[in-house]
N, CA, C, O and CB atoms as a CASP TS submission, in Angstrom:
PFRMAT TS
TARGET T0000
AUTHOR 0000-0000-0000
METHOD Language model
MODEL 1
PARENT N/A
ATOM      1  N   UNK     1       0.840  -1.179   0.000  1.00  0.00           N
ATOM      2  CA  UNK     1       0.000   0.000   0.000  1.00  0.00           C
ATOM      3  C   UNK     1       0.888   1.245   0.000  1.00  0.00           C
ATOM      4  O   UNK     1       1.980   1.343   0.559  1.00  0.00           O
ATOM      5  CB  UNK     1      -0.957  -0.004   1.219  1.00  0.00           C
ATOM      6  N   UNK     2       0.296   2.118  -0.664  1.00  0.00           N
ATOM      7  CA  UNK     2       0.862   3.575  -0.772  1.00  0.00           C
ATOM      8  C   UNK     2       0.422   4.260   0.200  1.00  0.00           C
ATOM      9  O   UNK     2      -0.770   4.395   0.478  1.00  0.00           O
ATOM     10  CB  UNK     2       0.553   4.326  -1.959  1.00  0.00           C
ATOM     11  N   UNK     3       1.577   4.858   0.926  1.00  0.00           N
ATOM     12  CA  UNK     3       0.932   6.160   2.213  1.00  0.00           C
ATOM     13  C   UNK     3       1.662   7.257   1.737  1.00  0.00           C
ATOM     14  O   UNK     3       2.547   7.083   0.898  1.00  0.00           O
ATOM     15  CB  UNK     3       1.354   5.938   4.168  1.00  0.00           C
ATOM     16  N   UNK     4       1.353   8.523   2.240  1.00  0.00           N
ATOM     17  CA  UNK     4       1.635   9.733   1.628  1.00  0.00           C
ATOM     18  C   UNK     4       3.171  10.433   2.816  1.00  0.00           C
ATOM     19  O   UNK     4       3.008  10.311   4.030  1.00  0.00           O
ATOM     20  CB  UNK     4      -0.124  10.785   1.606  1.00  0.00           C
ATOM     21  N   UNK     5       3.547  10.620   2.668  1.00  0.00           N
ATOM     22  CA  UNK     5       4.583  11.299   3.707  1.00  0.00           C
ATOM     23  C   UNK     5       4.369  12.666   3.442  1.00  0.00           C
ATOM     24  O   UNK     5       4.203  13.204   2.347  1.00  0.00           O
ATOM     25  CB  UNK     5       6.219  10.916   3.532  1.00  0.00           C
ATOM     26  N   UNK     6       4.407  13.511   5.337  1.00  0.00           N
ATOM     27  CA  UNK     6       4.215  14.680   5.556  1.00  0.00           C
ATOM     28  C   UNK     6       5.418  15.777   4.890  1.00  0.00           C
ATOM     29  O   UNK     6       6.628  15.574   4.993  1.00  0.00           O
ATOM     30  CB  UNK     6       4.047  14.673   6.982  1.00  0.00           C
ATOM     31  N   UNK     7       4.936  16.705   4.349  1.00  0.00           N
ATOM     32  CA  UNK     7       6.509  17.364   3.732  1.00  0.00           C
ATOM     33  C   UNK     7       7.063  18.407   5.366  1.00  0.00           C
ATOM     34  O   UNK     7       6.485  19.485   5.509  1.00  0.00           O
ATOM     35  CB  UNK     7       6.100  18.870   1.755  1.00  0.00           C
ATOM     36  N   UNK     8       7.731  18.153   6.044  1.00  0.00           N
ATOM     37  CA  UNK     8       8.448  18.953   7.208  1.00  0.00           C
ATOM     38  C   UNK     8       9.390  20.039   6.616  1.00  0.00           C
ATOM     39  O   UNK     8       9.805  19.921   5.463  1.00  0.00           O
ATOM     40  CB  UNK     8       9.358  17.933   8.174  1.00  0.00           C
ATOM     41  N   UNK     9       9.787  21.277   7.530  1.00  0.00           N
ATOM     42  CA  UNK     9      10.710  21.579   7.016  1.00  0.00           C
ATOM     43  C   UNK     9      12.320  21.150   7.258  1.00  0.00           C
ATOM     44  O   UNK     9      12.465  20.029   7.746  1.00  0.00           O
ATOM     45  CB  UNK     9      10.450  22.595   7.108  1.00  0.00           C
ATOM     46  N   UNK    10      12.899  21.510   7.123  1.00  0.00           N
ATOM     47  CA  UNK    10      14.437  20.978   6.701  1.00  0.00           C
ATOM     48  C   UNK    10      15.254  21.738   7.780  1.00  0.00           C
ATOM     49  O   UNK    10      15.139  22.960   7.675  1.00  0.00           O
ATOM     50  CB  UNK    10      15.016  21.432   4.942  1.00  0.00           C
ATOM     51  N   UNK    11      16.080  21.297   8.829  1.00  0.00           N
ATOM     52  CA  UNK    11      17.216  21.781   9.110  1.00  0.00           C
ATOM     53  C   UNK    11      18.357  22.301   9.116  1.00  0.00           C
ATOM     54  O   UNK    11      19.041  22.274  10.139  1.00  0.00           O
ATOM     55  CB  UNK    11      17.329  21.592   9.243  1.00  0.00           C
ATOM     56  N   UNK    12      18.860  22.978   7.772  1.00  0.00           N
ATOM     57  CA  UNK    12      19.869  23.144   7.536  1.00  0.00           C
ATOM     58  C   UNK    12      20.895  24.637   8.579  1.00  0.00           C
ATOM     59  O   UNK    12      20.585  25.789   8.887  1.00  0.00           O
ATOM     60  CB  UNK    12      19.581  23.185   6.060  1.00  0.00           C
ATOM     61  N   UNK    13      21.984  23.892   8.782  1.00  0.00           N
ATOM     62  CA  UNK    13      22.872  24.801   9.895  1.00  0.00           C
ATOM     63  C   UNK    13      22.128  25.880  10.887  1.00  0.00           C
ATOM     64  O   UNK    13      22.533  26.958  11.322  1.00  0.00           O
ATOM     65  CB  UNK    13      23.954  25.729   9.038  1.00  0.00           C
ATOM     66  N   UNK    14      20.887  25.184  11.079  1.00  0.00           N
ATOM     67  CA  UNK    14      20.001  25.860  12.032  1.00  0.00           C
ATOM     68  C   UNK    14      18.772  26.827  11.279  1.00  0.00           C
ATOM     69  O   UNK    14      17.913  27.398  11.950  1.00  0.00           O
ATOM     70  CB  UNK    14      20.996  26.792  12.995  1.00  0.00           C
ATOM     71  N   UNK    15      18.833  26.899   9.926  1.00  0.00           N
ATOM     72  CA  UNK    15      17.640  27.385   9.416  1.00  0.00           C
ATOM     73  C   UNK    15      16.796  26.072   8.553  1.00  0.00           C
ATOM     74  O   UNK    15      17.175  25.172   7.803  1.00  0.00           O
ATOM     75  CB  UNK    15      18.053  28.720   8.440  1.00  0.00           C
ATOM     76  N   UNK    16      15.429  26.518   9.118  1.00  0.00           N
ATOM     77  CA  UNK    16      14.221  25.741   8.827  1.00  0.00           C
ATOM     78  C   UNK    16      14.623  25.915   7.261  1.00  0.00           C
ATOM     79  O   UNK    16      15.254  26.968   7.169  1.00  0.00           O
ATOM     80  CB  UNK    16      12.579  26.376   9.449  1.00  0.00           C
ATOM     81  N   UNK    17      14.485  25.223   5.877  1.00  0.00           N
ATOM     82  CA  UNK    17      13.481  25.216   4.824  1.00  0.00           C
ATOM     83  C   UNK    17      12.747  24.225   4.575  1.00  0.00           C
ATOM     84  O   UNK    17      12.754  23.072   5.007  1.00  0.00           O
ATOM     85  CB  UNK    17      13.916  25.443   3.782  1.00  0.00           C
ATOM     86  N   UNK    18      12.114  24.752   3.851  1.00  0.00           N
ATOM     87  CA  UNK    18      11.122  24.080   3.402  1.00  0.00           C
ATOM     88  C   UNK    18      11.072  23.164   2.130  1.00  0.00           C
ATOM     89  O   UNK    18      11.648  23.580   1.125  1.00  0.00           O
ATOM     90  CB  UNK    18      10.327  24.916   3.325  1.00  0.00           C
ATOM     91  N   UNK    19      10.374  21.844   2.083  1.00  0.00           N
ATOM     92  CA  UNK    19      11.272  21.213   1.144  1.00  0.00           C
ATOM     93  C   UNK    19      10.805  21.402  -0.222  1.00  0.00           C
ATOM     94  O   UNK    19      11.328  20.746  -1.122  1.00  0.00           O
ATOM     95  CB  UNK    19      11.428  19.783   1.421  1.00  0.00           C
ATOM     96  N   UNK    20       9.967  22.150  -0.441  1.00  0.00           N
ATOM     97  CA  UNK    20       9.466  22.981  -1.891  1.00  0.00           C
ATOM     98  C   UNK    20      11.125  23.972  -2.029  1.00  0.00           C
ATOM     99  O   UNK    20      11.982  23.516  -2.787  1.00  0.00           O
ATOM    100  CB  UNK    20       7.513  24.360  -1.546  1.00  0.00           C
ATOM    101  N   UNK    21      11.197  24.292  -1.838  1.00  0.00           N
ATOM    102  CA  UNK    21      12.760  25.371  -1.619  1.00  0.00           C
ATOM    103  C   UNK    21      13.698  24.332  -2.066  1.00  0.00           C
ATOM    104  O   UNK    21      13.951  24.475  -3.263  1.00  0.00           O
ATOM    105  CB  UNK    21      13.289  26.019   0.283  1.00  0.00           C
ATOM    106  N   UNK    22      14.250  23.425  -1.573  1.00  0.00           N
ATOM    107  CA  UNK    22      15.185  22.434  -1.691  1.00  0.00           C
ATOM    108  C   UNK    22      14.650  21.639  -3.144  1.00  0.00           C
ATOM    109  O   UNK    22      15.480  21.122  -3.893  1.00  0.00           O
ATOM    110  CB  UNK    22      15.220  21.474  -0.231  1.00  0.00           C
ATOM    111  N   UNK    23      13.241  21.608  -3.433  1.00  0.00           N
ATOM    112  CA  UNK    23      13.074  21.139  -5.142  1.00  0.00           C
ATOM    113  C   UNK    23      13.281  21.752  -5.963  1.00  0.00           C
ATOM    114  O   UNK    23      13.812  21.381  -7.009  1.00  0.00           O
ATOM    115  CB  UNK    23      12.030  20.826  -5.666  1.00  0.00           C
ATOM    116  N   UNK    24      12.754  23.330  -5.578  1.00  0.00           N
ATOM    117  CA  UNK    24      12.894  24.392  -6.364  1.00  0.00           C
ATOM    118  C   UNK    24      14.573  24.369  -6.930  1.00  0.00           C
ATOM    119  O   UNK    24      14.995  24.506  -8.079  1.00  0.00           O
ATOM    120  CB  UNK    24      12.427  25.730  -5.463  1.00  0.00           C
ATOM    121  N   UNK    25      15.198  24.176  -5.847  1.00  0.00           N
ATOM    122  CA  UNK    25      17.070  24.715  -6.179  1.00  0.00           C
ATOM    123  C   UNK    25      17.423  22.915  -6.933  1.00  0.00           C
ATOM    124  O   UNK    25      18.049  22.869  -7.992  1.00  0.00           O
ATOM    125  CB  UNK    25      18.526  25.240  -3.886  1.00  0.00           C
ATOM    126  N   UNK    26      17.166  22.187  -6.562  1.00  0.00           N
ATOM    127  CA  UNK    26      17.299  20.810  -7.599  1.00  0.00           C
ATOM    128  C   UNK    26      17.108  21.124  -8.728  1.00  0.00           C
ATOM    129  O   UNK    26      17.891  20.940  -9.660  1.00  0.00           O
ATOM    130  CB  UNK    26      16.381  19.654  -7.450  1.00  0.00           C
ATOM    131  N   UNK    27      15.367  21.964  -8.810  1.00  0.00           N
ATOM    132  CA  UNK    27      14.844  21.555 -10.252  1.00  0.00           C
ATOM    133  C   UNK    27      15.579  22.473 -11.184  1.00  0.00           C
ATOM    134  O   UNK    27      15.649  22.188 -12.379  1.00  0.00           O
ATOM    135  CB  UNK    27      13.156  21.726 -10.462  1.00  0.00           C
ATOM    136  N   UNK    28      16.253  23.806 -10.592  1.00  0.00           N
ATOM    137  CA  UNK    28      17.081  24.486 -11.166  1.00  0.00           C
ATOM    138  C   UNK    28      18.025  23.578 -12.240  1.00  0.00           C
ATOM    139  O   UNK    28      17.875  23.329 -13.436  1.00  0.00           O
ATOM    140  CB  UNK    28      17.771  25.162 -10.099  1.00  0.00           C
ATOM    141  N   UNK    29      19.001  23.221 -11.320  1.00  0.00           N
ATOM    142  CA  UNK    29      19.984  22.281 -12.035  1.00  0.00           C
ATOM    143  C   UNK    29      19.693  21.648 -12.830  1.00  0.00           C
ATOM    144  O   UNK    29      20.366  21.618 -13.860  1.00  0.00           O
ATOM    145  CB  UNK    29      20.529  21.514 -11.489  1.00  0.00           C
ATOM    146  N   UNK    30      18.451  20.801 -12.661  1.00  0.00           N
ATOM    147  CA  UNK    30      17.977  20.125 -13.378  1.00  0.00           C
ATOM    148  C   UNK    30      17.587  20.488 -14.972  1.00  0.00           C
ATOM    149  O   UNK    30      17.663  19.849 -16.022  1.00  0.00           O
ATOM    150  CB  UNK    30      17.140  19.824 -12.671  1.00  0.00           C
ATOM    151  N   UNK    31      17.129  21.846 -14.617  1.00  0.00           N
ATOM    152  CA  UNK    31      16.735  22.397 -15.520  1.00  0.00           C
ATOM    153  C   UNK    31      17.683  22.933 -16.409  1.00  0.00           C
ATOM    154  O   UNK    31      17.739  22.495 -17.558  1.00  0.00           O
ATOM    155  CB  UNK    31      16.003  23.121 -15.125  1.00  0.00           C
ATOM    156  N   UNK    32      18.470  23.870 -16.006  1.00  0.00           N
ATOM    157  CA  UNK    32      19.603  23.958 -16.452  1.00  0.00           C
ATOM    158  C   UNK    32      20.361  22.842 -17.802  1.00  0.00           C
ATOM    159  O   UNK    32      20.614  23.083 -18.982  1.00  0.00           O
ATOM    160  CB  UNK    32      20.197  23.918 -15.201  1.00  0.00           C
ATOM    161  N   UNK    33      20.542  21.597 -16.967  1.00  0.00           N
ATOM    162  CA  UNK    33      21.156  20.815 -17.633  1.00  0.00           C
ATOM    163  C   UNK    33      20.215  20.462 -18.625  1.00  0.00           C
ATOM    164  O   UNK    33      20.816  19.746 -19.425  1.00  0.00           O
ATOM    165  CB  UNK    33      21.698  19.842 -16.921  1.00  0.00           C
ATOM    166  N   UNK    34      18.719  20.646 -19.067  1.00  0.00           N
ATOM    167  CA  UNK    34      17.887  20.100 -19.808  1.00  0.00           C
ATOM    168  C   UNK    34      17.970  21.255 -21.011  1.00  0.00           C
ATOM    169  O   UNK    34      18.132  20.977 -22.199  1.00  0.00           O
ATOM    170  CB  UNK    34      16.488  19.784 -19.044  1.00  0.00           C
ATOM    171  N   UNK    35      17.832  22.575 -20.484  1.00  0.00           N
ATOM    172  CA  UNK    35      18.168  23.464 -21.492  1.00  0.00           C
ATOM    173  C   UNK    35      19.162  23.411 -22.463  1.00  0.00           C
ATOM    174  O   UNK    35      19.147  23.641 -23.672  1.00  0.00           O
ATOM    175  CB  UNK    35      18.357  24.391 -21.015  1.00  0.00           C
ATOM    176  N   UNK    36      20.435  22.896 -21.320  1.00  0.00           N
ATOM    177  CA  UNK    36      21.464  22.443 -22.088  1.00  0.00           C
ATOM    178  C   UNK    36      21.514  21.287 -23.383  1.00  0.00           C
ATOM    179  O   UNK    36      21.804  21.440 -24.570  1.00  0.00           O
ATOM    180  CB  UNK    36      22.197  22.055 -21.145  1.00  0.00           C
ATOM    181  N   UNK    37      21.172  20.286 -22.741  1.00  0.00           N
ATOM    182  CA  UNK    37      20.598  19.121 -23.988  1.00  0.00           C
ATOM    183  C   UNK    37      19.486  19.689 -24.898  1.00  0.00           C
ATOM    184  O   UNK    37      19.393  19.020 -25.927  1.00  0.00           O
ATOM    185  CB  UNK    37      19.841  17.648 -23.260  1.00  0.00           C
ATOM    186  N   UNK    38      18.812  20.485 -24.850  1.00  0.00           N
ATOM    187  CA  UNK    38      18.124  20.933 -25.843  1.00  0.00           C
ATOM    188  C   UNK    38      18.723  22.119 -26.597  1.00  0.00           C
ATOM    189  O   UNK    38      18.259  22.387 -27.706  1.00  0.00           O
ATOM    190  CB  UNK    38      16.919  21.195 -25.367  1.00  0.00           C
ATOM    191  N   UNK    39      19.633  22.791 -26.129  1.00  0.00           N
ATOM    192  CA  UNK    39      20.194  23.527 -27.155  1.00  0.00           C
ATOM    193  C   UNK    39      21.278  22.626 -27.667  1.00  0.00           C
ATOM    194  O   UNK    39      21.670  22.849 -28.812  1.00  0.00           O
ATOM    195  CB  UNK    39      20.684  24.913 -26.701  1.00  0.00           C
ATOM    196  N   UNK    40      21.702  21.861 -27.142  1.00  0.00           N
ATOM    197  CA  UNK    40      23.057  21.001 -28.002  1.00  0.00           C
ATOM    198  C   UNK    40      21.924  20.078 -29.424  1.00  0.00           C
ATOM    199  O   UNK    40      22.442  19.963 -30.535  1.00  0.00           O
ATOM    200  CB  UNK    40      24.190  19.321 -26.424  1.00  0.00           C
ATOM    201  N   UNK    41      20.834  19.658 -29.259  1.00  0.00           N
ATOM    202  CA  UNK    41      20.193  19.213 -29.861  1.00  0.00           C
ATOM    203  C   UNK    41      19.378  20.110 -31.230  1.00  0.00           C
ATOM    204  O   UNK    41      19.123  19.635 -32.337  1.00  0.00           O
ATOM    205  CB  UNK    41      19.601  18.701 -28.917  1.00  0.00           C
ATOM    206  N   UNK    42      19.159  21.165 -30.867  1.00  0.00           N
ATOM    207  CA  UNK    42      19.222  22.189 -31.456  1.00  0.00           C
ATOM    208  C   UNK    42      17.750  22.684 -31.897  1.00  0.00           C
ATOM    209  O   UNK    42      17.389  23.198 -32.955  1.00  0.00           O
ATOM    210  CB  UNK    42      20.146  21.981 -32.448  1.00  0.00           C
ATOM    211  N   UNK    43      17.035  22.364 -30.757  1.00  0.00           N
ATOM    212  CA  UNK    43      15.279  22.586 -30.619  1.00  0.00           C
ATOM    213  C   UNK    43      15.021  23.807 -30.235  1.00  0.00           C
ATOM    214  O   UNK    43      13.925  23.766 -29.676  1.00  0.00           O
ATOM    215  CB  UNK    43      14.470  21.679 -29.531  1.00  0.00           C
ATOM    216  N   UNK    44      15.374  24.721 -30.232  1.00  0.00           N
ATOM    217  CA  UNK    44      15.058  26.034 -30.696  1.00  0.00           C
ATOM    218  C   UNK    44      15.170  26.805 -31.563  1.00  0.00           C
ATOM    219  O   UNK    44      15.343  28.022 -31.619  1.00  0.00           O
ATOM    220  CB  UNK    44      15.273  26.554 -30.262  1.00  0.00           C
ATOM    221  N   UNK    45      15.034  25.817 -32.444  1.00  0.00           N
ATOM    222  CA  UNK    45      14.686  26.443 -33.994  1.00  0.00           C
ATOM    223  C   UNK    45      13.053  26.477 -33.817  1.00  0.00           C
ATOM    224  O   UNK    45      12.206  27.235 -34.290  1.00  0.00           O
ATOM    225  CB  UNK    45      15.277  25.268 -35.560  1.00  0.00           C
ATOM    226  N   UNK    46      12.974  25.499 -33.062  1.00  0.00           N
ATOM    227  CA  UNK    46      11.475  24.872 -33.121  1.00  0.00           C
ATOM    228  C   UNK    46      10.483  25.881 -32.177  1.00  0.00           C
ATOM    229  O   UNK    46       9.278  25.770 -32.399  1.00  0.00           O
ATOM    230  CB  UNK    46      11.470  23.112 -32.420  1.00  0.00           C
ATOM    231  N   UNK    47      10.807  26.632 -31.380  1.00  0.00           N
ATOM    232  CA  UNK    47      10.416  26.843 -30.281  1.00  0.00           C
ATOM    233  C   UNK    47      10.003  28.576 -30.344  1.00  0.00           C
ATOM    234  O   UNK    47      10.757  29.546 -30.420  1.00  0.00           O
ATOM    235  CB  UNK    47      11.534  26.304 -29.279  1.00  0.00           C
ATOM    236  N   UNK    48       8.366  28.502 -30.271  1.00  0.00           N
ATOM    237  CA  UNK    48       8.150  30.062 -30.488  1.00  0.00           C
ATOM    238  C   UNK    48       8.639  30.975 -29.328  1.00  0.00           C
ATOM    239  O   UNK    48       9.268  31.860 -29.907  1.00  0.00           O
ATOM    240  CB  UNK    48       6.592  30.370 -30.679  1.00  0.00           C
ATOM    241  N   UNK    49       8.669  31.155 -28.357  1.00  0.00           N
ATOM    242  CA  UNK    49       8.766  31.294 -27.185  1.00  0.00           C
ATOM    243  C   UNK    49       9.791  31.293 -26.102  1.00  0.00           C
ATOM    244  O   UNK    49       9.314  31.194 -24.972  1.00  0.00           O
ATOM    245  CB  UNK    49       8.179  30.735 -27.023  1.00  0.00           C
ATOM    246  N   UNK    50      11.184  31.386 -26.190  1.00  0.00           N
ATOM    247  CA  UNK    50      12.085  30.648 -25.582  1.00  0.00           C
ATOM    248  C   UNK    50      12.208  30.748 -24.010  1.00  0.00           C
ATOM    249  O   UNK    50      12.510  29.796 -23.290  1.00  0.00           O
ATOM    250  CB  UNK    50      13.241  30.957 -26.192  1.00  0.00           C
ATOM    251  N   UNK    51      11.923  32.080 -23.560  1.00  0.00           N
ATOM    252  CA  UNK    51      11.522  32.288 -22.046  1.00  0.00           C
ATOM    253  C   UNK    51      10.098  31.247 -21.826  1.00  0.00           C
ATOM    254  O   UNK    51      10.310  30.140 -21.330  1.00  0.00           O
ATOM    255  CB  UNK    51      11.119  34.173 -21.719  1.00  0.00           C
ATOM    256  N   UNK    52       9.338  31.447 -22.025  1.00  0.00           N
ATOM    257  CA  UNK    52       7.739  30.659 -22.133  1.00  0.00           C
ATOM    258  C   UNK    52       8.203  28.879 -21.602  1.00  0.00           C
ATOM    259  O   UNK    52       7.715  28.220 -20.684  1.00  0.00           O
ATOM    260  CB  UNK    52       6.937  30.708 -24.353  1.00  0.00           C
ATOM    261  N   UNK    53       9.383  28.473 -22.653  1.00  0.00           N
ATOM    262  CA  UNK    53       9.653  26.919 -22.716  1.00  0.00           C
ATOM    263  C   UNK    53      10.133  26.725 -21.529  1.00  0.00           C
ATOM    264  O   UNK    53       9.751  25.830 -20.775  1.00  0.00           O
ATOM    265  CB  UNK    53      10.628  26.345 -23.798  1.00  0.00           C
ATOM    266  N   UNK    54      11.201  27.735 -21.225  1.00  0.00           N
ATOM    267  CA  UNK    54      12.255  27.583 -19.746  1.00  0.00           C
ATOM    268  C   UNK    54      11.152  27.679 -18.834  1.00  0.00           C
ATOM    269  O   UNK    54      11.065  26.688 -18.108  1.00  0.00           O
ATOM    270  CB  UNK    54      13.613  28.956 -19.361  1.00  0.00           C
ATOM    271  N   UNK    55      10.275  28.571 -18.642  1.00  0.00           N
ATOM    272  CA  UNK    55       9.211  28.457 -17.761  1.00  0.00           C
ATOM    273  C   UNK    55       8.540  27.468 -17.186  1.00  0.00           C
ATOM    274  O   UNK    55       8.063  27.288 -16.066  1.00  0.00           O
ATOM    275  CB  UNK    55       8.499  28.915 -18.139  1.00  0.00           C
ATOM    276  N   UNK    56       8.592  26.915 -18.085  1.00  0.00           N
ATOM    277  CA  UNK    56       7.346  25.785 -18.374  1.00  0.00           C
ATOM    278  C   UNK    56       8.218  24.271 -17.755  1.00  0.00           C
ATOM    279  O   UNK    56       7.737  23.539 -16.890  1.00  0.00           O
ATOM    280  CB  UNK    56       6.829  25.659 -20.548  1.00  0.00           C
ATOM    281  N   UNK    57       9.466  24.063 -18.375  1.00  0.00           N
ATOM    282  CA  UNK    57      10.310  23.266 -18.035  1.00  0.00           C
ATOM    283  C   UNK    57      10.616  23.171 -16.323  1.00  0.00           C
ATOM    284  O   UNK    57      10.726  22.143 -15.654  1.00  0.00           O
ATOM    285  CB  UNK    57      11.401  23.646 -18.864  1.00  0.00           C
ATOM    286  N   UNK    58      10.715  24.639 -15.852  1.00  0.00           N
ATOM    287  CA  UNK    58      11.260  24.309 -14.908  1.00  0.00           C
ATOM    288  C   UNK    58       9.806  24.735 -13.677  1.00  0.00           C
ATOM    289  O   UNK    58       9.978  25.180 -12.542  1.00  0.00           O
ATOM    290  CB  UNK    58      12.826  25.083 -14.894  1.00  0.00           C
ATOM    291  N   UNK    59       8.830  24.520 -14.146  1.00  0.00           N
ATOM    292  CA  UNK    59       7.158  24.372 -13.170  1.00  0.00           C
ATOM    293  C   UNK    59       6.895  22.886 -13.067  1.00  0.00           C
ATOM    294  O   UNK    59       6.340  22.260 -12.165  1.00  0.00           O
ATOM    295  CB  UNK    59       5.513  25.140 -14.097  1.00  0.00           C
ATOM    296  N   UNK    60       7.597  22.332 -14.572  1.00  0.00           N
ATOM    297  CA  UNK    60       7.072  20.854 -14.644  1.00  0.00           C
ATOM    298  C   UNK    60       7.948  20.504 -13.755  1.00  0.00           C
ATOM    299  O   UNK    60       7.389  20.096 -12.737  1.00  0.00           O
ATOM    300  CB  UNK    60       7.080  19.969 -16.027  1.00  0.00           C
ATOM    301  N   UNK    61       9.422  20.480 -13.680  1.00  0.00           N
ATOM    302  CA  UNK    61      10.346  19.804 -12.856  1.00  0.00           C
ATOM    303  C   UNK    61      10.096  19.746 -11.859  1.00  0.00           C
ATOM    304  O   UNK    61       9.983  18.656 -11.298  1.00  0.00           O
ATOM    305  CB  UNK    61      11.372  20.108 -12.797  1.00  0.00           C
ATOM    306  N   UNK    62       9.892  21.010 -11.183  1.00  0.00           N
ATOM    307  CA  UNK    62       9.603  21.288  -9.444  1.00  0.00           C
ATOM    308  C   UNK    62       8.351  20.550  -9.446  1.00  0.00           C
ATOM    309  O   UNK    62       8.222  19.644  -8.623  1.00  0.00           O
ATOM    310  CB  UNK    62       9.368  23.113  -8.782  1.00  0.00           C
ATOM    311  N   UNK    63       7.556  20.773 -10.134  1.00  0.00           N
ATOM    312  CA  UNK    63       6.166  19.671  -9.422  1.00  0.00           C
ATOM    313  C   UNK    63       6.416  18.041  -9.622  1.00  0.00           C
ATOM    314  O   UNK    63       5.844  17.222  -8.902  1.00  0.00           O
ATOM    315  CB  UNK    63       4.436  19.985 -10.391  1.00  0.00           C
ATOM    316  N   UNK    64       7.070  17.771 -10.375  1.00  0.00           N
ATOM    317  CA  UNK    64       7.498  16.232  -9.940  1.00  0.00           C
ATOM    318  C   UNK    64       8.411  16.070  -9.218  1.00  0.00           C
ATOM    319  O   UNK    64       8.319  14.944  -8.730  1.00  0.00           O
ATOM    320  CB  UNK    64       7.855  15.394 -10.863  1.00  0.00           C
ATOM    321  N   UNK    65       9.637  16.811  -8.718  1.00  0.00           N
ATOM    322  CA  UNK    65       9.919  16.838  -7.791  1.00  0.00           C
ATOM    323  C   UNK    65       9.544  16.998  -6.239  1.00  0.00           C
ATOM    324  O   UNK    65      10.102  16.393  -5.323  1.00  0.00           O
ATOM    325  CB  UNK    65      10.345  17.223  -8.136  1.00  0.00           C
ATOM    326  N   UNK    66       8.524  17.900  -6.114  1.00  0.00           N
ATOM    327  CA  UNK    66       7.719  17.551  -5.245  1.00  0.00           C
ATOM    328  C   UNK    66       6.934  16.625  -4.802  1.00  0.00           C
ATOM    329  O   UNK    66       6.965  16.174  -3.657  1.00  0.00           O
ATOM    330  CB  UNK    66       7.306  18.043  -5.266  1.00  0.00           C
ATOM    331  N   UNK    67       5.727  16.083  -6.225  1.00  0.00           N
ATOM    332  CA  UNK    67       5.378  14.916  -6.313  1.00  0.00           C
ATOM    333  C   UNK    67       5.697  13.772  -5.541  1.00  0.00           C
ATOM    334  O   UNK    67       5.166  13.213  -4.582  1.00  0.00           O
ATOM    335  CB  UNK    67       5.590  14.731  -7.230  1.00  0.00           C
ATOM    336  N   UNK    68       6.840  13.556  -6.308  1.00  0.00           N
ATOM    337  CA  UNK    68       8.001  12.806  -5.797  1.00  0.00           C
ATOM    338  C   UNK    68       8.309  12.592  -4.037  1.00  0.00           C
ATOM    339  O   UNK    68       8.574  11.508  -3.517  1.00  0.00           O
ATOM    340  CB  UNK    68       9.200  13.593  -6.448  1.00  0.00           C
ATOM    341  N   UNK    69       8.229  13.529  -3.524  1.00  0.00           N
ATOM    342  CA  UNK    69       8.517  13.411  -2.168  1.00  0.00           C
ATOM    343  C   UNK    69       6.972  12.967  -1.404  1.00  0.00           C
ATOM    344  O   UNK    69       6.957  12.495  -0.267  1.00  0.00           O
ATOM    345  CB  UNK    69       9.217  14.934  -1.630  1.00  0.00           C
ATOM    346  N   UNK    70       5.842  13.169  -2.122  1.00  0.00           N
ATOM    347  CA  UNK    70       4.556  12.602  -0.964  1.00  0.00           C
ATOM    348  C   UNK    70       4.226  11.820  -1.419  1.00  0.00           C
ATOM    349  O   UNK    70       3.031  11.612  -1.210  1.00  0.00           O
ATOM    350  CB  UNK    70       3.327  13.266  -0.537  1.00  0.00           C
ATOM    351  N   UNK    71       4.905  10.860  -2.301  1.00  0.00           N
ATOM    352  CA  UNK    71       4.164   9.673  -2.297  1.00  0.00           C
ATOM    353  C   UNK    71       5.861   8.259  -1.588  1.00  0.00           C
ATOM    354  O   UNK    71       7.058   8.290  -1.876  1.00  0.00           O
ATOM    355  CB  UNK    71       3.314   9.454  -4.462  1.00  0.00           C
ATOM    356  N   UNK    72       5.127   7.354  -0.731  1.00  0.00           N
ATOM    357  CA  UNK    72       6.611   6.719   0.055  1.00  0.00           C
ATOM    358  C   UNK    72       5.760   5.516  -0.336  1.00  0.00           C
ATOM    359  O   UNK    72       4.578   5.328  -0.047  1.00  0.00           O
ATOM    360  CB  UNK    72       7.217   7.061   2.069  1.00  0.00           C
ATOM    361  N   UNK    73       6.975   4.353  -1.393  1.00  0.00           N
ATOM    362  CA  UNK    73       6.489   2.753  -1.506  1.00  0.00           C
ATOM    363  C   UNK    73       6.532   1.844  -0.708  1.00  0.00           C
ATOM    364  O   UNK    73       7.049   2.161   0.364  1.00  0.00           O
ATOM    365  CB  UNK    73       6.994   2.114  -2.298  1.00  0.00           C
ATOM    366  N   UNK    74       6.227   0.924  -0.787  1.00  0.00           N
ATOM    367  CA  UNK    74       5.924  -0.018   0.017  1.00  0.00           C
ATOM    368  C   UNK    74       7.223  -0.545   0.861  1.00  0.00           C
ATOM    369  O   UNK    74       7.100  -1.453   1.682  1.00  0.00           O
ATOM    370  CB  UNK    74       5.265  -1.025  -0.788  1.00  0.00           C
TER
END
């Protein structure tokens, strides 16, 4: 069975965050490096919008990254 885990905040060197904060700065990188593979690939030829895409890329990341943290398997 699937149970959900509470999101707490985070301890770091004595300041609380929060772990939306700690996805947010992941999904950065993450993102980052995806921009990267897509410009080495060369998909912004394709792309009306190029702020709009980065946007979009890095809302999707952080919410599966979050995602990610409330759901705990078996």
């Amino acid at each position: 069975m699937i149970g959900v885990v509470g999101l707490r905040a985070v301890d770091v060197l004595g300041l609380y965050v929060e772990p939306a904060v700690i996805c947010l700065l992941a999904a950065l990188v993450i993102t980052w490096g995806l921009r990267w593979i897509l410009d080495w690939i060369g998909i912004n030829h394709l792309v009306w919008n190029r702020a709009l895409l980065d946007f979009s890329l890095l809302t999707a990341v952080t919410a599966l990254l979050i995602l990610s943290l409330r759901v705990q398997g078996p």
